[in-house]
C-alpha positions as a Markdown table, in Angstrom:
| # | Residue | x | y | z |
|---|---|---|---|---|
| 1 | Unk | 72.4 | 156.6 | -30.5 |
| 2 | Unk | 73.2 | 160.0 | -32.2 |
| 3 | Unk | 74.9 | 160.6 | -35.2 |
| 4 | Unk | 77.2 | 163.7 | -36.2 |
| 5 | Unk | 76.0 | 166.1 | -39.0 |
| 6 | Unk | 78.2 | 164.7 | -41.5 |
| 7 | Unk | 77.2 | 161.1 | -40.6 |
| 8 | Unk | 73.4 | 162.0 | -40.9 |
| 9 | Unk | 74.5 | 163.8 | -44.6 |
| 10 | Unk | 76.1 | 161.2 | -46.0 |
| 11 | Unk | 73.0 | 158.8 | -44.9 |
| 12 | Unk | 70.5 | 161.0 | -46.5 |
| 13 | Unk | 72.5 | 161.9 | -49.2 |
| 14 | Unk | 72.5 | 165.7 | -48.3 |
| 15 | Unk | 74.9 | 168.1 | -48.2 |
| 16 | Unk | 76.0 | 169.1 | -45.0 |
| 17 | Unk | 75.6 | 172.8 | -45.4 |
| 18 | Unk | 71.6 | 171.8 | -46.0 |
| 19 | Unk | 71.4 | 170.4 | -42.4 |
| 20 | Unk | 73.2 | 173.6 | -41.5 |
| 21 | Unk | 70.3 | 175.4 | -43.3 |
| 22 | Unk | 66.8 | 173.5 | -42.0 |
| 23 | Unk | 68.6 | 173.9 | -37.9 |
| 24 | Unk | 68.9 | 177.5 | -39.0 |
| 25 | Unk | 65.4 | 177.9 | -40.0 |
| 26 | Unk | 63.8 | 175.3 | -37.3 |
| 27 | Unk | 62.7 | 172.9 | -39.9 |
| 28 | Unk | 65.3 | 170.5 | -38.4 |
| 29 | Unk | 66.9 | 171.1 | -35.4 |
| 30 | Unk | 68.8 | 168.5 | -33.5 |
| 31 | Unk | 67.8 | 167.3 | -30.5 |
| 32 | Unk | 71.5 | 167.1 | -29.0 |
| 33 | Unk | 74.9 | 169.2 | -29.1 |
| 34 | Unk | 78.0 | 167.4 | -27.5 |
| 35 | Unk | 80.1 | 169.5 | -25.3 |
| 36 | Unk | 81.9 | 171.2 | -28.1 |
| 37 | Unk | 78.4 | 172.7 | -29.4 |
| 38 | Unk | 78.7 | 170.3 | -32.6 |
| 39 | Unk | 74.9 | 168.8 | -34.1 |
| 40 | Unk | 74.2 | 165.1 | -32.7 |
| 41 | Unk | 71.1 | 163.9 | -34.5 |
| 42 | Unk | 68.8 | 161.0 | -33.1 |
| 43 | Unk | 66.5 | 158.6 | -34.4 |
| 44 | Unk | 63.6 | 160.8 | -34.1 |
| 45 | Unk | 65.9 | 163.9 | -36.4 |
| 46 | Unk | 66.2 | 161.4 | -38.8 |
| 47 | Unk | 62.9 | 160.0 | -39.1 |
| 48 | Unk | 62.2 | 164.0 | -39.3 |
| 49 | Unk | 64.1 | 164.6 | -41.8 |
| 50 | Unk | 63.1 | 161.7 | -43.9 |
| 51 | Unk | 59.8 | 163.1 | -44.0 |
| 52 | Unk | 61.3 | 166.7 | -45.1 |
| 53 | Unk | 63.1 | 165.2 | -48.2 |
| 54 | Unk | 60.2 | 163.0 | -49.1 |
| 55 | Unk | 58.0 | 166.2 | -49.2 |
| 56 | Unk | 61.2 | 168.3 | -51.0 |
| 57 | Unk | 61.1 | 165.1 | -53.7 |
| 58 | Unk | 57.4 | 166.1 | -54.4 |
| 59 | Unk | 58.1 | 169.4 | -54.7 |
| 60 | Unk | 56.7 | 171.4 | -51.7 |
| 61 | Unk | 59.0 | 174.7 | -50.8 |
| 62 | Unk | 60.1 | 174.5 | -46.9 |
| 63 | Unk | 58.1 | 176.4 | -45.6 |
| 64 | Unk | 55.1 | 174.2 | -46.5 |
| 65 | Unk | 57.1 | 171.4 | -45.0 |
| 66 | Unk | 57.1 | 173.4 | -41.9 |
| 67 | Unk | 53.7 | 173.5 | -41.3 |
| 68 | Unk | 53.0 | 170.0 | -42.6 |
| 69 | Unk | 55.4 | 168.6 | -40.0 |
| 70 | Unk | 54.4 | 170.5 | -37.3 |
| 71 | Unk | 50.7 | 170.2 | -37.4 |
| 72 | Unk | 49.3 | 169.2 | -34.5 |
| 73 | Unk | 46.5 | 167.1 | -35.9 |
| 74 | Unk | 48.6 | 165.2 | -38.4 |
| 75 | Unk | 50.2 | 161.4 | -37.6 |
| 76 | Unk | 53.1 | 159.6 | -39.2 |
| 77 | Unk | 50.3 | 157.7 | -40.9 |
| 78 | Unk | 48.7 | 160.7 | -42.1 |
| 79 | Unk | 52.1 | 162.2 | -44.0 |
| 80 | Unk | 51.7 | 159.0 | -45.5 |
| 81 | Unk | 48.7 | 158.9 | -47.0 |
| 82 | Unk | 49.0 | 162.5 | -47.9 |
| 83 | Unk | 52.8 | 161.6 | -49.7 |
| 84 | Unk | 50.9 | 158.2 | -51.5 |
| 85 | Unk | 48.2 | 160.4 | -53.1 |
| 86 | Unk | 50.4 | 163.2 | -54.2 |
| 87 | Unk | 53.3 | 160.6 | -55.9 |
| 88 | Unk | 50.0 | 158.7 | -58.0 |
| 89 | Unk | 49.2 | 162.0 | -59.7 |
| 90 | Unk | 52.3 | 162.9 | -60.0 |
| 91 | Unk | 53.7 | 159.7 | -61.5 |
| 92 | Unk | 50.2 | 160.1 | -63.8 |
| 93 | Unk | 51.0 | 163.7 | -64.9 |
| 94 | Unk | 54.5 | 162.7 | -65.5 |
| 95 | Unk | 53.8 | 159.9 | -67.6 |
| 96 | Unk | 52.3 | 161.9 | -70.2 |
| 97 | Unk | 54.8 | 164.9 | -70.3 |
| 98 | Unk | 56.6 | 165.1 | -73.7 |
| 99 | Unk | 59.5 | 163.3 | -72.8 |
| 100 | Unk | 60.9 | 164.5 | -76.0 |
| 101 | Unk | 61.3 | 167.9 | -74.4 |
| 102 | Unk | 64.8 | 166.1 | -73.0 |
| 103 | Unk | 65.7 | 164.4 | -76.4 |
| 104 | Unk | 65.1 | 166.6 | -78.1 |
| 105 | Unk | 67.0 | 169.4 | -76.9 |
| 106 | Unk | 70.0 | 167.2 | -75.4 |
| 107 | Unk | 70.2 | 164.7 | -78.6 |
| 108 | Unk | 70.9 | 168.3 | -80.2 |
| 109 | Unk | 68.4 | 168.6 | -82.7 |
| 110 | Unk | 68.3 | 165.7 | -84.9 |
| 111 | Unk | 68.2 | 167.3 | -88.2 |
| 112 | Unk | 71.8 | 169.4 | -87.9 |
| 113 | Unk | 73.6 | 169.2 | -91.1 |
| 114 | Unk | 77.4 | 169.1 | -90.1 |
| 115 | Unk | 79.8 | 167.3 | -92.1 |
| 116 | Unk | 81.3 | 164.7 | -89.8 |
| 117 | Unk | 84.3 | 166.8 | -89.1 |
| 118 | Unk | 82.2 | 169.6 | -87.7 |
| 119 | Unk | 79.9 | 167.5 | -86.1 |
| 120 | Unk | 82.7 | 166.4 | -83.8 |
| 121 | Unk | 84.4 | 169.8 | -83.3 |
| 122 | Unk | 80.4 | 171.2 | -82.1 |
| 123 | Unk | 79.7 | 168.1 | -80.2 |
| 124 | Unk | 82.8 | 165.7 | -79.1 |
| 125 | Unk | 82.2 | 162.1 | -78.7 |
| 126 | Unk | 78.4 | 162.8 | -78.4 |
| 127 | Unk | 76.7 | 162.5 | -82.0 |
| 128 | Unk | 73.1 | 163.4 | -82.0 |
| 129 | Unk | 72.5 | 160.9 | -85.4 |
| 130 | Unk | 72.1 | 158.2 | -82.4 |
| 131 | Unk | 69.1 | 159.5 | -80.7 |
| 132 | Unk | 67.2 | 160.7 | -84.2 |
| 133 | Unk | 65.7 | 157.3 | -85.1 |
| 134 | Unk | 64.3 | 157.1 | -81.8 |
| 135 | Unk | 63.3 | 160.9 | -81.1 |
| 136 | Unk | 61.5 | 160.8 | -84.2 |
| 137 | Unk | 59.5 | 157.9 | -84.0 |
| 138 | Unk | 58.4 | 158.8 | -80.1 |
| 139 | Unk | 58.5 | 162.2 | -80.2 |
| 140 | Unk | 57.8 | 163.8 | -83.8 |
| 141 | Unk | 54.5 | 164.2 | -83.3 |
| 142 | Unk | 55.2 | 166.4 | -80.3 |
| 143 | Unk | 54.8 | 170.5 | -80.6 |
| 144 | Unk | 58.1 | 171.3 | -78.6 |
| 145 | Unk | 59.8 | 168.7 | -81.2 |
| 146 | Unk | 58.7 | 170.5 | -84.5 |
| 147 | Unk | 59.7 | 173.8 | -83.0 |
| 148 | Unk | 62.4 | 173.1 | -82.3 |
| 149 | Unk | 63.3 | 171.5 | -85.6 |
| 150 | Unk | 61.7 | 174.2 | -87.4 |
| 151 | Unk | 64.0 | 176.8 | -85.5 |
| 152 | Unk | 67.6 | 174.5 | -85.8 |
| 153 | Unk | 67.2 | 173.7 | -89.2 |
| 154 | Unk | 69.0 | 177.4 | -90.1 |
| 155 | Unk | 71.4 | 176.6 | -87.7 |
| 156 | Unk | 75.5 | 177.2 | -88.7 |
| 157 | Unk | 78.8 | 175.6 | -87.3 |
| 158 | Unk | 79.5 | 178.7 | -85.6 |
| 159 | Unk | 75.7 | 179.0 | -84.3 |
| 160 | Unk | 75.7 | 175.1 | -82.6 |
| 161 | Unk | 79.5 | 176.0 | -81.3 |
| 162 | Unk | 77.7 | 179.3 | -79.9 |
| 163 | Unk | 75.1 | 177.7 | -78.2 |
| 164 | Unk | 77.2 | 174.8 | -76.7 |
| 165 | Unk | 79.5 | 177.4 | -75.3 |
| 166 | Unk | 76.4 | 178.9 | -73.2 |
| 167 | Unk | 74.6 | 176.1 | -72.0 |
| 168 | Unk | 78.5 | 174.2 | -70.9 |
| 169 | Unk | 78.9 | 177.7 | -68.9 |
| 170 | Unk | 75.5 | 176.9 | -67.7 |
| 171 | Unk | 76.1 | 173.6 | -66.0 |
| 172 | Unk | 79.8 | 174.5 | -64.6 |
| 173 | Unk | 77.7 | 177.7 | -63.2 |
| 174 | Unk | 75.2 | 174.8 | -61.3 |
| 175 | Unk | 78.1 | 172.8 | -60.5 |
| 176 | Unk | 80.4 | 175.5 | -59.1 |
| 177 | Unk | 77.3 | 175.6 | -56.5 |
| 178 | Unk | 77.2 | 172.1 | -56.1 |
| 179 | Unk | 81.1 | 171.8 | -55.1 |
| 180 | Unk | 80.3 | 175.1 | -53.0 |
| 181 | Unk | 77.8 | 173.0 | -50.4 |
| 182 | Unk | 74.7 | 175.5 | -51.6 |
| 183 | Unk | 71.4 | 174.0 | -51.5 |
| 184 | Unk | 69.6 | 173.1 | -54.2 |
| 185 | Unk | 66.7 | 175.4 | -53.6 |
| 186 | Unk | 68.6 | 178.4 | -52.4 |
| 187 | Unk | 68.1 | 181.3 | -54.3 |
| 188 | Unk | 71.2 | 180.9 | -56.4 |
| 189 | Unk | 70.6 | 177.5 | -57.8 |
| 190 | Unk | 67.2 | 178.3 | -58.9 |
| 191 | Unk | 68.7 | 181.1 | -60.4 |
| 192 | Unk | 70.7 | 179.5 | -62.4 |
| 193 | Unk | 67.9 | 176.9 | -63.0 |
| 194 | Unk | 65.8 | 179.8 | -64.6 |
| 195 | Unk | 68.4 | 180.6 | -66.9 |
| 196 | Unk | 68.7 | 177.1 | -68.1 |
| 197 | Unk | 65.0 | 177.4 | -68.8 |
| 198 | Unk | 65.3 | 180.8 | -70.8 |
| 199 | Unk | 68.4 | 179.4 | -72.6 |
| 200 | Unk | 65.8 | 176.7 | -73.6 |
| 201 | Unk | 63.2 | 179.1 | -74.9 |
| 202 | Unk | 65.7 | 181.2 | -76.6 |
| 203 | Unk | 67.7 | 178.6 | -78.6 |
| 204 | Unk | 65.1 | 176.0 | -79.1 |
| 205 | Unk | 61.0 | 176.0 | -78.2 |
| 206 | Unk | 58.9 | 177.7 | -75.8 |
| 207 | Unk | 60.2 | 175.6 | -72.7 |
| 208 | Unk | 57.3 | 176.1 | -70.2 |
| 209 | Unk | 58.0 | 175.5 | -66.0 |
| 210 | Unk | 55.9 | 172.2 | -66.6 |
| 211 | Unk | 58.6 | 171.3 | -69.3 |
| 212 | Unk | 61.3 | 172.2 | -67.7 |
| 213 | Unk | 60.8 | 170.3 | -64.4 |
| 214 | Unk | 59.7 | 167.4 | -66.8 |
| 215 | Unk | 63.2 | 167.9 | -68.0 |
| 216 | Unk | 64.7 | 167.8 | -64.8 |
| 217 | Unk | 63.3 | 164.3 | -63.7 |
| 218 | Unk | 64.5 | 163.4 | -67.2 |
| 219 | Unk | 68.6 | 164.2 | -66.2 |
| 220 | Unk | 67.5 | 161.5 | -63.3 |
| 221 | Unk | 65.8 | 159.1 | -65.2 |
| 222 | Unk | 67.2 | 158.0 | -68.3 |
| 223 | Unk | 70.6 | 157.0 | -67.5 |
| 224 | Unk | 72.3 | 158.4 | -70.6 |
| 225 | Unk | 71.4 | 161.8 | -69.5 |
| 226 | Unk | 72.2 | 161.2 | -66.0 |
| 227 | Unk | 76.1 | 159.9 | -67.3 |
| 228 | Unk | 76.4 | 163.1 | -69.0 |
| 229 | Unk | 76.1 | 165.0 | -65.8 |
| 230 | Unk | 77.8 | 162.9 | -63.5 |
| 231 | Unk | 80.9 | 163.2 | -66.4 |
| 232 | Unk | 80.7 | 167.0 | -65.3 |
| 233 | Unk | 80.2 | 166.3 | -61.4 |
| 234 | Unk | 78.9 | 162.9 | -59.7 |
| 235 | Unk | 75.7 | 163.8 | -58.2 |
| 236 | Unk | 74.4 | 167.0 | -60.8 |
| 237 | Unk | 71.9 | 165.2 | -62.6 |
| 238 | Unk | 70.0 | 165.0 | -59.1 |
| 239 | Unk | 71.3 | 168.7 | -58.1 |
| 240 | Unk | 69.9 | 169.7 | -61.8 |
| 241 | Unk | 67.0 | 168.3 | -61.4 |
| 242 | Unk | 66.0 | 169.6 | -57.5 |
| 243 | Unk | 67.3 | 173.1 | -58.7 |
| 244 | Unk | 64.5 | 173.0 | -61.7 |
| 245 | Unk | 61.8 | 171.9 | -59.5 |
| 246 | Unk | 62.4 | 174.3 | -56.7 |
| 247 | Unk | 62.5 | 177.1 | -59.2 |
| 248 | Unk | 59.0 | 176.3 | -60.8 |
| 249 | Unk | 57.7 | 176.1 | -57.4 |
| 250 | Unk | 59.0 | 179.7 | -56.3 |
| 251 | Unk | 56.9 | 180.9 | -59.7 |
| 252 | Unk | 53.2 | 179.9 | -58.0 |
């Protein structure tokens, strides 16, 4: 059997305009065109390009992938092996990020003193009073967590209405691109990724690449986070998140 390009997108959960992308670079090219010219994947396209997204989900940049896939020496088996030992440090390393990196800047740092008026005209139905208890007593000893309390506890009305005005022109900017069909790790996603970072660093604590991808699996993880973003567009936590890796990758 083969499969049209928008069949193969919807089972990978990829846009169409990435497909588009990895034939135009060779990573994935299909092994079929119908008489009209259009894609027609097979089963050995998608068993392809399972492997290319299970090396994009551990963060290597395509054109690593390339050469992975297309070494000569290399077996199924091998990618294997070589994706099992990559995920156990990974998940090792990630389980000791400071997950309060995400709390703390999302839960809006839990020390703003707003009356309850103002804390619904800077925030909406979100109130940050319900992640405090919990930030605190997981994350207070972290050093991201007392910077950025030391740096909000100044903070005005005016200066939390400021700074949700940036970072809500932030996501619409990522999911403009989303709607648009552009990848993840094209150049203007990770753009935008990198000034989500600096907005971090500028408004909050020193938000490192190691942070801010740590962030990003956050927005996937923890479903509250993830409801936030799909509340903006279904499927942006995910789109966040790929964006934030890609872009600390492009910084080695």
């Amino acid at each position: 059997m083969s499969y049209s390009v928008g069949q193969v997108a919807r089972f990978a959960g990829v846009t169409v305009r990435t497909l588009h992308h990895y034939d135009e670079i060779g990573l994935l090219v299909p092994s079929e065109r119908n008489h009209a010219g259009h894609r027609r994947y097979g089963d050995d396209d998608l068993d392809r390009l399972q492997q290319i997204l299970f090396y994009r989900e551990l963060g290597f940049p395509l054109d690593e992938v390339a050469v992975l896939l297309d070494d000569p020496d290399a077996d199924p088996q091998e990618h294997l092996r070589r994706q099992h030992d990559v995920l156990k440090a990974r998940i090792g390393k990630l389980q000791e990020m400071a997950a309060a990196v995400a709390y703390t800047m999302e839960a809006r740092r839990m020390n703003v003193r707003l009356t309850p008026e103002e804390k619904f005209e800077v925030f909406g139905d979100f109130d940050p009073d319900d992640y405090a208890a919990e930030a605190a007593e997981r994350w207070g000893g972290c050093d991201a967590y007392k910077e950025s309390q030391r740096r909000t506890a100044s903070y005005t009305k005016e200066d939390w209405k400021r700074l949700m005005a940036e970072f809500d022109a932030i996501h619409r900017k990522m999911a403009d691109l989303m709607a648009q069909g552009v990848a993840a790790d094209s150049e203007a996603a990770m753009d935008v990724a990198e000034e989500h970072r600096q907005f971090i660093s500028g408004g909050y604590y020193d938000c490192s690449y190691e942070m801010h991808t740590g962030l990003g699996e956050m927005y996937v993880a923890d479903e509250r986070f993830t409801a936030t973003y799909e509340k903006i567009r279904p499927g942006l936590a995910v789109y966040m998140r790929d964006a934030m890796l890609a872009n600390a990758v492009r910084q080695v």
